[in-house]
Each structure stands twice: as structure tokens, then as C-alpha cells.
N, C-alpha and C positions, 0 to 999 in steps of 0.2 A: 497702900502706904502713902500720907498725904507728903508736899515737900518738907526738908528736913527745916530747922529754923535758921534765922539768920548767921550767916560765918561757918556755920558748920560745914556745908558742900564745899571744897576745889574745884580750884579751875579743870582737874584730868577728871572729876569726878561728874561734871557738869557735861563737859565735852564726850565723856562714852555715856553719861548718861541721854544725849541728845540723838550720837548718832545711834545706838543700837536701839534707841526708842525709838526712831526714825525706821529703824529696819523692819524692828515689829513691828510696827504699826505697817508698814506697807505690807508685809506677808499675809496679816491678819484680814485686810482690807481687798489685799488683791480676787480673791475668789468670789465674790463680792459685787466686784465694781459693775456698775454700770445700769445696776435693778433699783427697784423702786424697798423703800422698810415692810411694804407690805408681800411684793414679790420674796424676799430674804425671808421672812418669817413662816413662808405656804412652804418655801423649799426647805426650811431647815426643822419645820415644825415648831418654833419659836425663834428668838431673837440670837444672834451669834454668842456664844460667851468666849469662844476660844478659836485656835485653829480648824477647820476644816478644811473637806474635800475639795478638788474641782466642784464647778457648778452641775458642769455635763458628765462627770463621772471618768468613767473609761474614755467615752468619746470627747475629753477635750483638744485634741489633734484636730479633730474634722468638725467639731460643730459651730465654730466661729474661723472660717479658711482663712478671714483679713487678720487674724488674730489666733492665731495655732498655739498657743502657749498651756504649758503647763501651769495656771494659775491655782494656788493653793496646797495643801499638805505641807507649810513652810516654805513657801517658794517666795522668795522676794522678788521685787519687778523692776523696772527699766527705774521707776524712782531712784532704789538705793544702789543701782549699778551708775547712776547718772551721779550719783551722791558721792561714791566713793571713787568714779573716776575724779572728780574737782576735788579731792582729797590728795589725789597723785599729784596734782598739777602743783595744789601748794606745796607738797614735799620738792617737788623738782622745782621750783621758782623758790620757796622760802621766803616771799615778800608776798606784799598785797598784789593783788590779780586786777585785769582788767582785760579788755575786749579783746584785743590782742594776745594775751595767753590761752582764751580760749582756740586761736585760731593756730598760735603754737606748739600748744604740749595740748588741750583737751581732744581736739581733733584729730591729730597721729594718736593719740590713744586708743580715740573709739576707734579706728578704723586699721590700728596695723596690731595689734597685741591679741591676740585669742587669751579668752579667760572663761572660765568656766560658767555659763549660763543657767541658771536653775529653771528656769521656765523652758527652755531649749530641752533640759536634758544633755549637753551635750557644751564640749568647749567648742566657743564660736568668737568671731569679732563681736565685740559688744553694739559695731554698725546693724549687726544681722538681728539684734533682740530690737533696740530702741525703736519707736513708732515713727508716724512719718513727718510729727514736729521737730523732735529731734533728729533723724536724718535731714533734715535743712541744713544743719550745722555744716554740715560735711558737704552737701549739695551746693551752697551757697559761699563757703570759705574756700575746704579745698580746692573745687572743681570751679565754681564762677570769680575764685580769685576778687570777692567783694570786700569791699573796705570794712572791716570788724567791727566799728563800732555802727556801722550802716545794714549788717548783715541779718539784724532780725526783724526789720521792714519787709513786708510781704509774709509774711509767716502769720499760718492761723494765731490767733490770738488767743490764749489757753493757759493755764499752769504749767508750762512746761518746762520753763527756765523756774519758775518758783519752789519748784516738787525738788530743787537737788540745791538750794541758797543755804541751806541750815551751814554749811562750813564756814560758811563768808559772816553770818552773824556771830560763831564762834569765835575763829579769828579777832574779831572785833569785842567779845566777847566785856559786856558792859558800855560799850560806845553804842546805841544802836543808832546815832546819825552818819557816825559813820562807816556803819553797817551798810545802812541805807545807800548810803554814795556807792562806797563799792562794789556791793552788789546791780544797783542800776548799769555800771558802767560793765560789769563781769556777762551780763542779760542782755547788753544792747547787740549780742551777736546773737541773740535766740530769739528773741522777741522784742515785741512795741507796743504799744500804749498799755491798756494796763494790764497785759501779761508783766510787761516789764516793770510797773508800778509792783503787781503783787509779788516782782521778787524781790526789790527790796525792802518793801514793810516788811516779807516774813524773815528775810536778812534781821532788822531791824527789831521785829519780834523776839528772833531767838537772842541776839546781844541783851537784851531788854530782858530776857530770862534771866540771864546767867549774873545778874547783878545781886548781890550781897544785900535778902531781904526783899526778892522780889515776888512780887505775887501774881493770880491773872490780871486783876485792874490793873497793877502797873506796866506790865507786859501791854495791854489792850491801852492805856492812856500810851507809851510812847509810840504803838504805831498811829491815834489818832494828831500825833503831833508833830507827825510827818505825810500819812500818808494826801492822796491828792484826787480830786474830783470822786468818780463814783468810787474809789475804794474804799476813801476814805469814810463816804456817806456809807455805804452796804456793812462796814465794820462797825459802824454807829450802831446802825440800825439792829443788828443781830446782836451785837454783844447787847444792847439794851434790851432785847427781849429776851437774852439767855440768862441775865442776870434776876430773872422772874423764876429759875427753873434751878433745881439741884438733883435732878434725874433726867438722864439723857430719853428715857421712853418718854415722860410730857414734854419733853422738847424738840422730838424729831419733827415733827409737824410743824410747830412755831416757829423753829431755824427757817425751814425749807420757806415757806411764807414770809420772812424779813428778806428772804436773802433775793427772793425772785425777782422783784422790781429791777434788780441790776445785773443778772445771769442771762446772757443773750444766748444761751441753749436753750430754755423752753422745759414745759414739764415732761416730757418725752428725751431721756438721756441719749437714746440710740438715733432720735430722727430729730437731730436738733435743726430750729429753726432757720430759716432762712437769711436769719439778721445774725447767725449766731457768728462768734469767735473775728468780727471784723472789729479794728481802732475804734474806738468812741471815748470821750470823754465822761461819756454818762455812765458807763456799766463797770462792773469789776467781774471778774472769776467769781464761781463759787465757791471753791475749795479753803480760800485761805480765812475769808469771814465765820467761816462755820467750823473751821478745825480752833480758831480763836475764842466762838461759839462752846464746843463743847469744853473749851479747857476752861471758860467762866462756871460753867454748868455743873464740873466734877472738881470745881474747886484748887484746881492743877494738880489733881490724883490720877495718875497714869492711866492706869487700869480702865477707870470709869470713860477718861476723857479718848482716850482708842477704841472700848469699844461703843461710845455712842458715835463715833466718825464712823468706823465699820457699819455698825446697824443703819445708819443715816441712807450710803447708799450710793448711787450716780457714783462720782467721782470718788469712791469712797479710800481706795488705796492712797491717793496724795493727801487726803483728808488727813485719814490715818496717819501716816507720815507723817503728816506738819503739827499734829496736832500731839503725835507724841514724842518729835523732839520738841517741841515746846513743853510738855511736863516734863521730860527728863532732863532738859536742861535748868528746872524749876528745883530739877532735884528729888522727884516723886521715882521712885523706885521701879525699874523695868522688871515685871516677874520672869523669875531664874527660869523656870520652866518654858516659858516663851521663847525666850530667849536664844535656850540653850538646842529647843527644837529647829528653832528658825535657821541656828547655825549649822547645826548637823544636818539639815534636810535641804539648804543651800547650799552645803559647801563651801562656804564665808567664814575667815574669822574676823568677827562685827566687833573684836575689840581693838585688832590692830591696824584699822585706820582713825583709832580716836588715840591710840596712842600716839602714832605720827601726828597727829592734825595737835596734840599739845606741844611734841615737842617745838613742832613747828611756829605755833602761839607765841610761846615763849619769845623765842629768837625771833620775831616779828614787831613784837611788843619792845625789847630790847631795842630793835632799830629805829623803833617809833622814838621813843624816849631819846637817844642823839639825834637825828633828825630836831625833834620839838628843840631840844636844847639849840642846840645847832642855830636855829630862826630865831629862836629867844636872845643869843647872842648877838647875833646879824640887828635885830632889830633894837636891841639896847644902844647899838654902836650908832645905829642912823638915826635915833630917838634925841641923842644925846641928855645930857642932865635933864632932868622936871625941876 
């Protein structure tokens, strides 16, 4: 189902459409990640269209030890538990976020709540699932007691603050500048250069969705009018070659080739280069060019643009992710079926953190408006008459 027309989506409508699209897409993605479109198509005997199994079968306990997870059958991943922890946080703050709340309320969350784990099997801290860029958080805040907004200095450089921004462009939801702001300032505790660049373009991105009338060009023009150095350039680059392509199969190939020049992982996912995930001004992530990528490609129709992020490959779960809270923040319909799997076989209910995350808009958007008035007045009074 392509997005509805203009005015006709809400604001609660856009917001669960972004983040359960965000969930599928990481579930769908997750079993997935890390192969090459061709590797995915030997094992599944063609191209993914739906959920499946683990990769390894029965043996996914023991046949990746750094990485014991139950990935797929509806399992969602460290994305949407990343996602829906920074969900808590606005509930508990009820204001715009920054470095400092992550080191307040995200922090004691991952690390003191046991919550039910889908890939565990098993209720655990959510410290015991997330990988070990996200364990930085908690290594570097709790424990080294660093200054927050200085805290994701030294951290691989990766999607790893960008794969869980969608709430922050929500919030924002129509401002994507100031999407942009907050989320760079919400990132500077996870990550730096353009880890932290690509989470507020996709901040920036999903506000840029949820606008009355938007489409993928316009979503794709306002991160180009924010974003900075290589991300900026890598998002050029691929979106203009996706917009040659209205099937994600003649596109896998052509994304992966725009998007290389600036992906300091290398064509090998699992043995990435030597240059890889370090600060540069030159390069960008791959994940958020190319989940941008496929939402130009399927036109910001759900379905298509998740699963050419799945079939794509490498990173493919944050792909996923980003790419389908971007259509369903567009307003392109999450299938019920998906949906309702991903829920029952996580143990998630993926609608009631987009409930909270509107009400919480709301009363966000309210304080903005006194606030704004607030300066408008102050600065009438020191303007005096024109």
C-alpha cells in the first residue's frame, strides 16, 4: 500500500506507523544480517519475501559464540530494544533529550530493569543483549564517569546511535532541523564523527517524513540540506542512482556500488578493513544512505522498501529498520501479518511505545509553543517599536 495522500495520516498514525515499521523491519532483517544478496538467495533458494528462520537453524546458540542470539522467526534485535529503551526516556523526561539524559535515565535502564529478550529467549538486562558499541554507553558513562556529551569519542564509528534516532525525529516530528540538533546532541554520548552525523540526518529524515505531503524526494532533499561532509555526499550519491531503479532486485547492486566510495568496512561484511569504523570526514555508514536508497526505489511503499533493505544484506537489520520507519512514517501501511508475528514471537507490544511517544509529542510540542512565545515576547520588549 503506497503512502496515504496529503492530511489524511496523524500525527499517532505516523508515529506507530514509524515505530512498528522500525520493528519489522529489524525482525525481518535480523536473520539476514551480515551475508552478501547472493549468499541470502543460495540459502533461502531465492530472495527473502517474509519472515524466516535463523540462518544456522537449530545451531544458532553455538554457531556465531561472539553472537549467540536467537536471530529471526520474529525476533527483533538490539535496534528496536535500543529504540524503545529512548522511548522510556522521553516518557520519564517528557521534554527534548540530550547527552545528559542519556547518561541519566538511558543508562540505569539498559543496565538495572530485566526485560524480556527475544533473541536471549529469556528475561535479561537489556546491557546482556546489546553489542559492544552499545555497551560503551554504560562502560564509558556509568563506569568512567565521562562527560556526556564527550562520551562517544573513542567508540567504533558505526550506526549504532543512528539504528534507535527514529523517536527523536518523531518528537520533532515536521522540524527535521530540529530533529537534526537534537539528536546530534542525544549521540554525542554514543558516538562521533559521522556515526554521530548519521544519527541526526536519520533524526532529521523521519521528522522530514512525517510532514503533511511528504514524499521520498522530500524526506531525501531535507537530509541533503542538512547533512555534512561524506554523508552528505554518500546520500547524493545513492539516492541519485536509486532514483534510476523502481525494483529493489536491479538495485541491489547499484546501491552497494554508489554507496562504497564512502563505507570504510569494505566488501567483506564480517572481516572489515583495516580503515574501517575510525572518524573521517570523508566517509559515511552504509546503512542510512541505502535504507534512504531503497525508500526512493519502492517509492515509500513499505513492503517493497524493507524488503529490498533485507535482501540488500551486510547491515541489513538497521537497514531495515531505518528504512521502514521512514515509509511508515510516510504513512505506507505496516502488513497486519508482519506485524502481528513480530509481536507475538517477541513478546513486544510495538504499539504501546508509539502510544506513549505521541502522548508525549504532544505535551512536548505544547512546551515548545510557550517557550517560542515566551522569546517572542522577550524579544518584542528589547526590539522595541520598528
Amino acid at each position: 500500500m503506497t503512502p496515504k495522500g496529503e492530511g489524511t495520516v496523524t500525527l499517532d498514525e505516523r508515529i506507530t506507523g514509524a515505530l512498528v515499521g522500525a520493528a519489522v523491519g529489524d525482525a525481518l532483517g535480523g536473520p539476514v544480517e551480515g551475508y552478501s544478496p547472493e549468499q541470502i538467495t543460495e540459502r533461502h533458494g531465492g530472495r527473502v519475501h517474509g519472515i524466516v528462520g535463523p540462518w544456522n537453524g537449530d545451531a544458532w546458540r553455538t554457531a556465531r559464540p561472539i553472537a549467540p542470539y536467537h536471530k529471526g522467526d520474529g525476533h527483533v534485535t538490539d535496534d528496536t530494544l535500543m529504540t524503545h529503551a529512548l522511548v522510556r526516556v522521553y516518557a520519564t523526561v517528557r521534554d527534548h533529550l540530550d547527552a545528559y539524559s542519556v547518561a541519566e535515565h538511558l543508562v540505569p535502564d539498559l543496565m538495572g530493569t530485566p526485560r524480556w529478550v527475544p533473541e536471549l529467549e529469556a528475561e535479561a538486562l537489556p546491557l546482556q543483549r546489546i553489542f559492544l558499541a552499545e555497551k560503551w554507553l554504560v562502560a564509558r558513562l556509568h563506569y568512567g564517569h565521562v562527560d556526556p556529551r564527550e562520551a562517544g569519542t573513542g567508540n567504533i564509528v558505526n550506526c549504532g546511535a543512528a539504528m534507535y534516532m527514529a523517536p527523536v525525529g518523531l518528537v520533532n516530528a515536521a522540524n527535521p532541523a530540529a530533529a537534526y540538533a537534537e539528536a546530534l546532541d542525544v549521540a554525542g554520548a554514543h558516538q562521533s564523527s559521522y556515526g554521530r552525523e548519521a544519527a541526526g540526518v536519520f533524526a532529521a529524515a523521519v521528522a522530514a517524513a512525517c510532514a503533511p505531503g511528504a514524499t521520498p524526494a522530500s524526506v531525501v532533499d531535507a537530509c541533503l540540506a542538512l547533512a555534512k561532509d561524506g554523508t552528505r555526499d554518500a546520500v547524493a550519491a545513492v539516492c541519485e542512482v536509486a532514483a534510476r531503479h523502481t525494483d529493489f532486485e536491479s538495485a541491489l547492486a547499484p546501491l552497494r556500488e554508489a554507496v562504497a566510495p564512502y563505507d570504510t568496512v569494505g566488501p567483506d561484511y564480517r572481516a572489515p578493513s583495516l580503515g574501517a569504523r575510525r572518524p573521517s570526514r570523508l566517509h559515511s555508514i552504509e546503512e542510512l544512505p541505502v535504507a534512504l536508497g531503497m525508500l526512493v526505489v519502492a517509492g515509500g511503499e513499505y513492503r517493497h522498501a524493507v524488503l529490498g533493505a533485507v535482501n540488500y544484506g551486510r547491515d541489513c537489520d538497521s537497514i531495515a529498520t531505518m528504512a521502514g520507519a521512514l515509509a511508515g512514517a510516510l504513512g505506507s501501511e505496516v502488513p497486519h501479518d508482519w506485524a502481528k508475528t513480530v509481536a507475538e514471537s517477541s513478546r513486544l507490544d510495538l504499539d504501546g511505545p508509539a502510544r506513549t511517544l505521541a502522548e508525549v509529542t504532544r505535551e512536548i510540542f505544547e512546551r515548545d509553543v510557550r517557550r517560542r512565545r515566551a522569546h517572542e515576547s522577550a524579544y518584542a520588549a528589547l526590539a522595541g517599536p520598528r
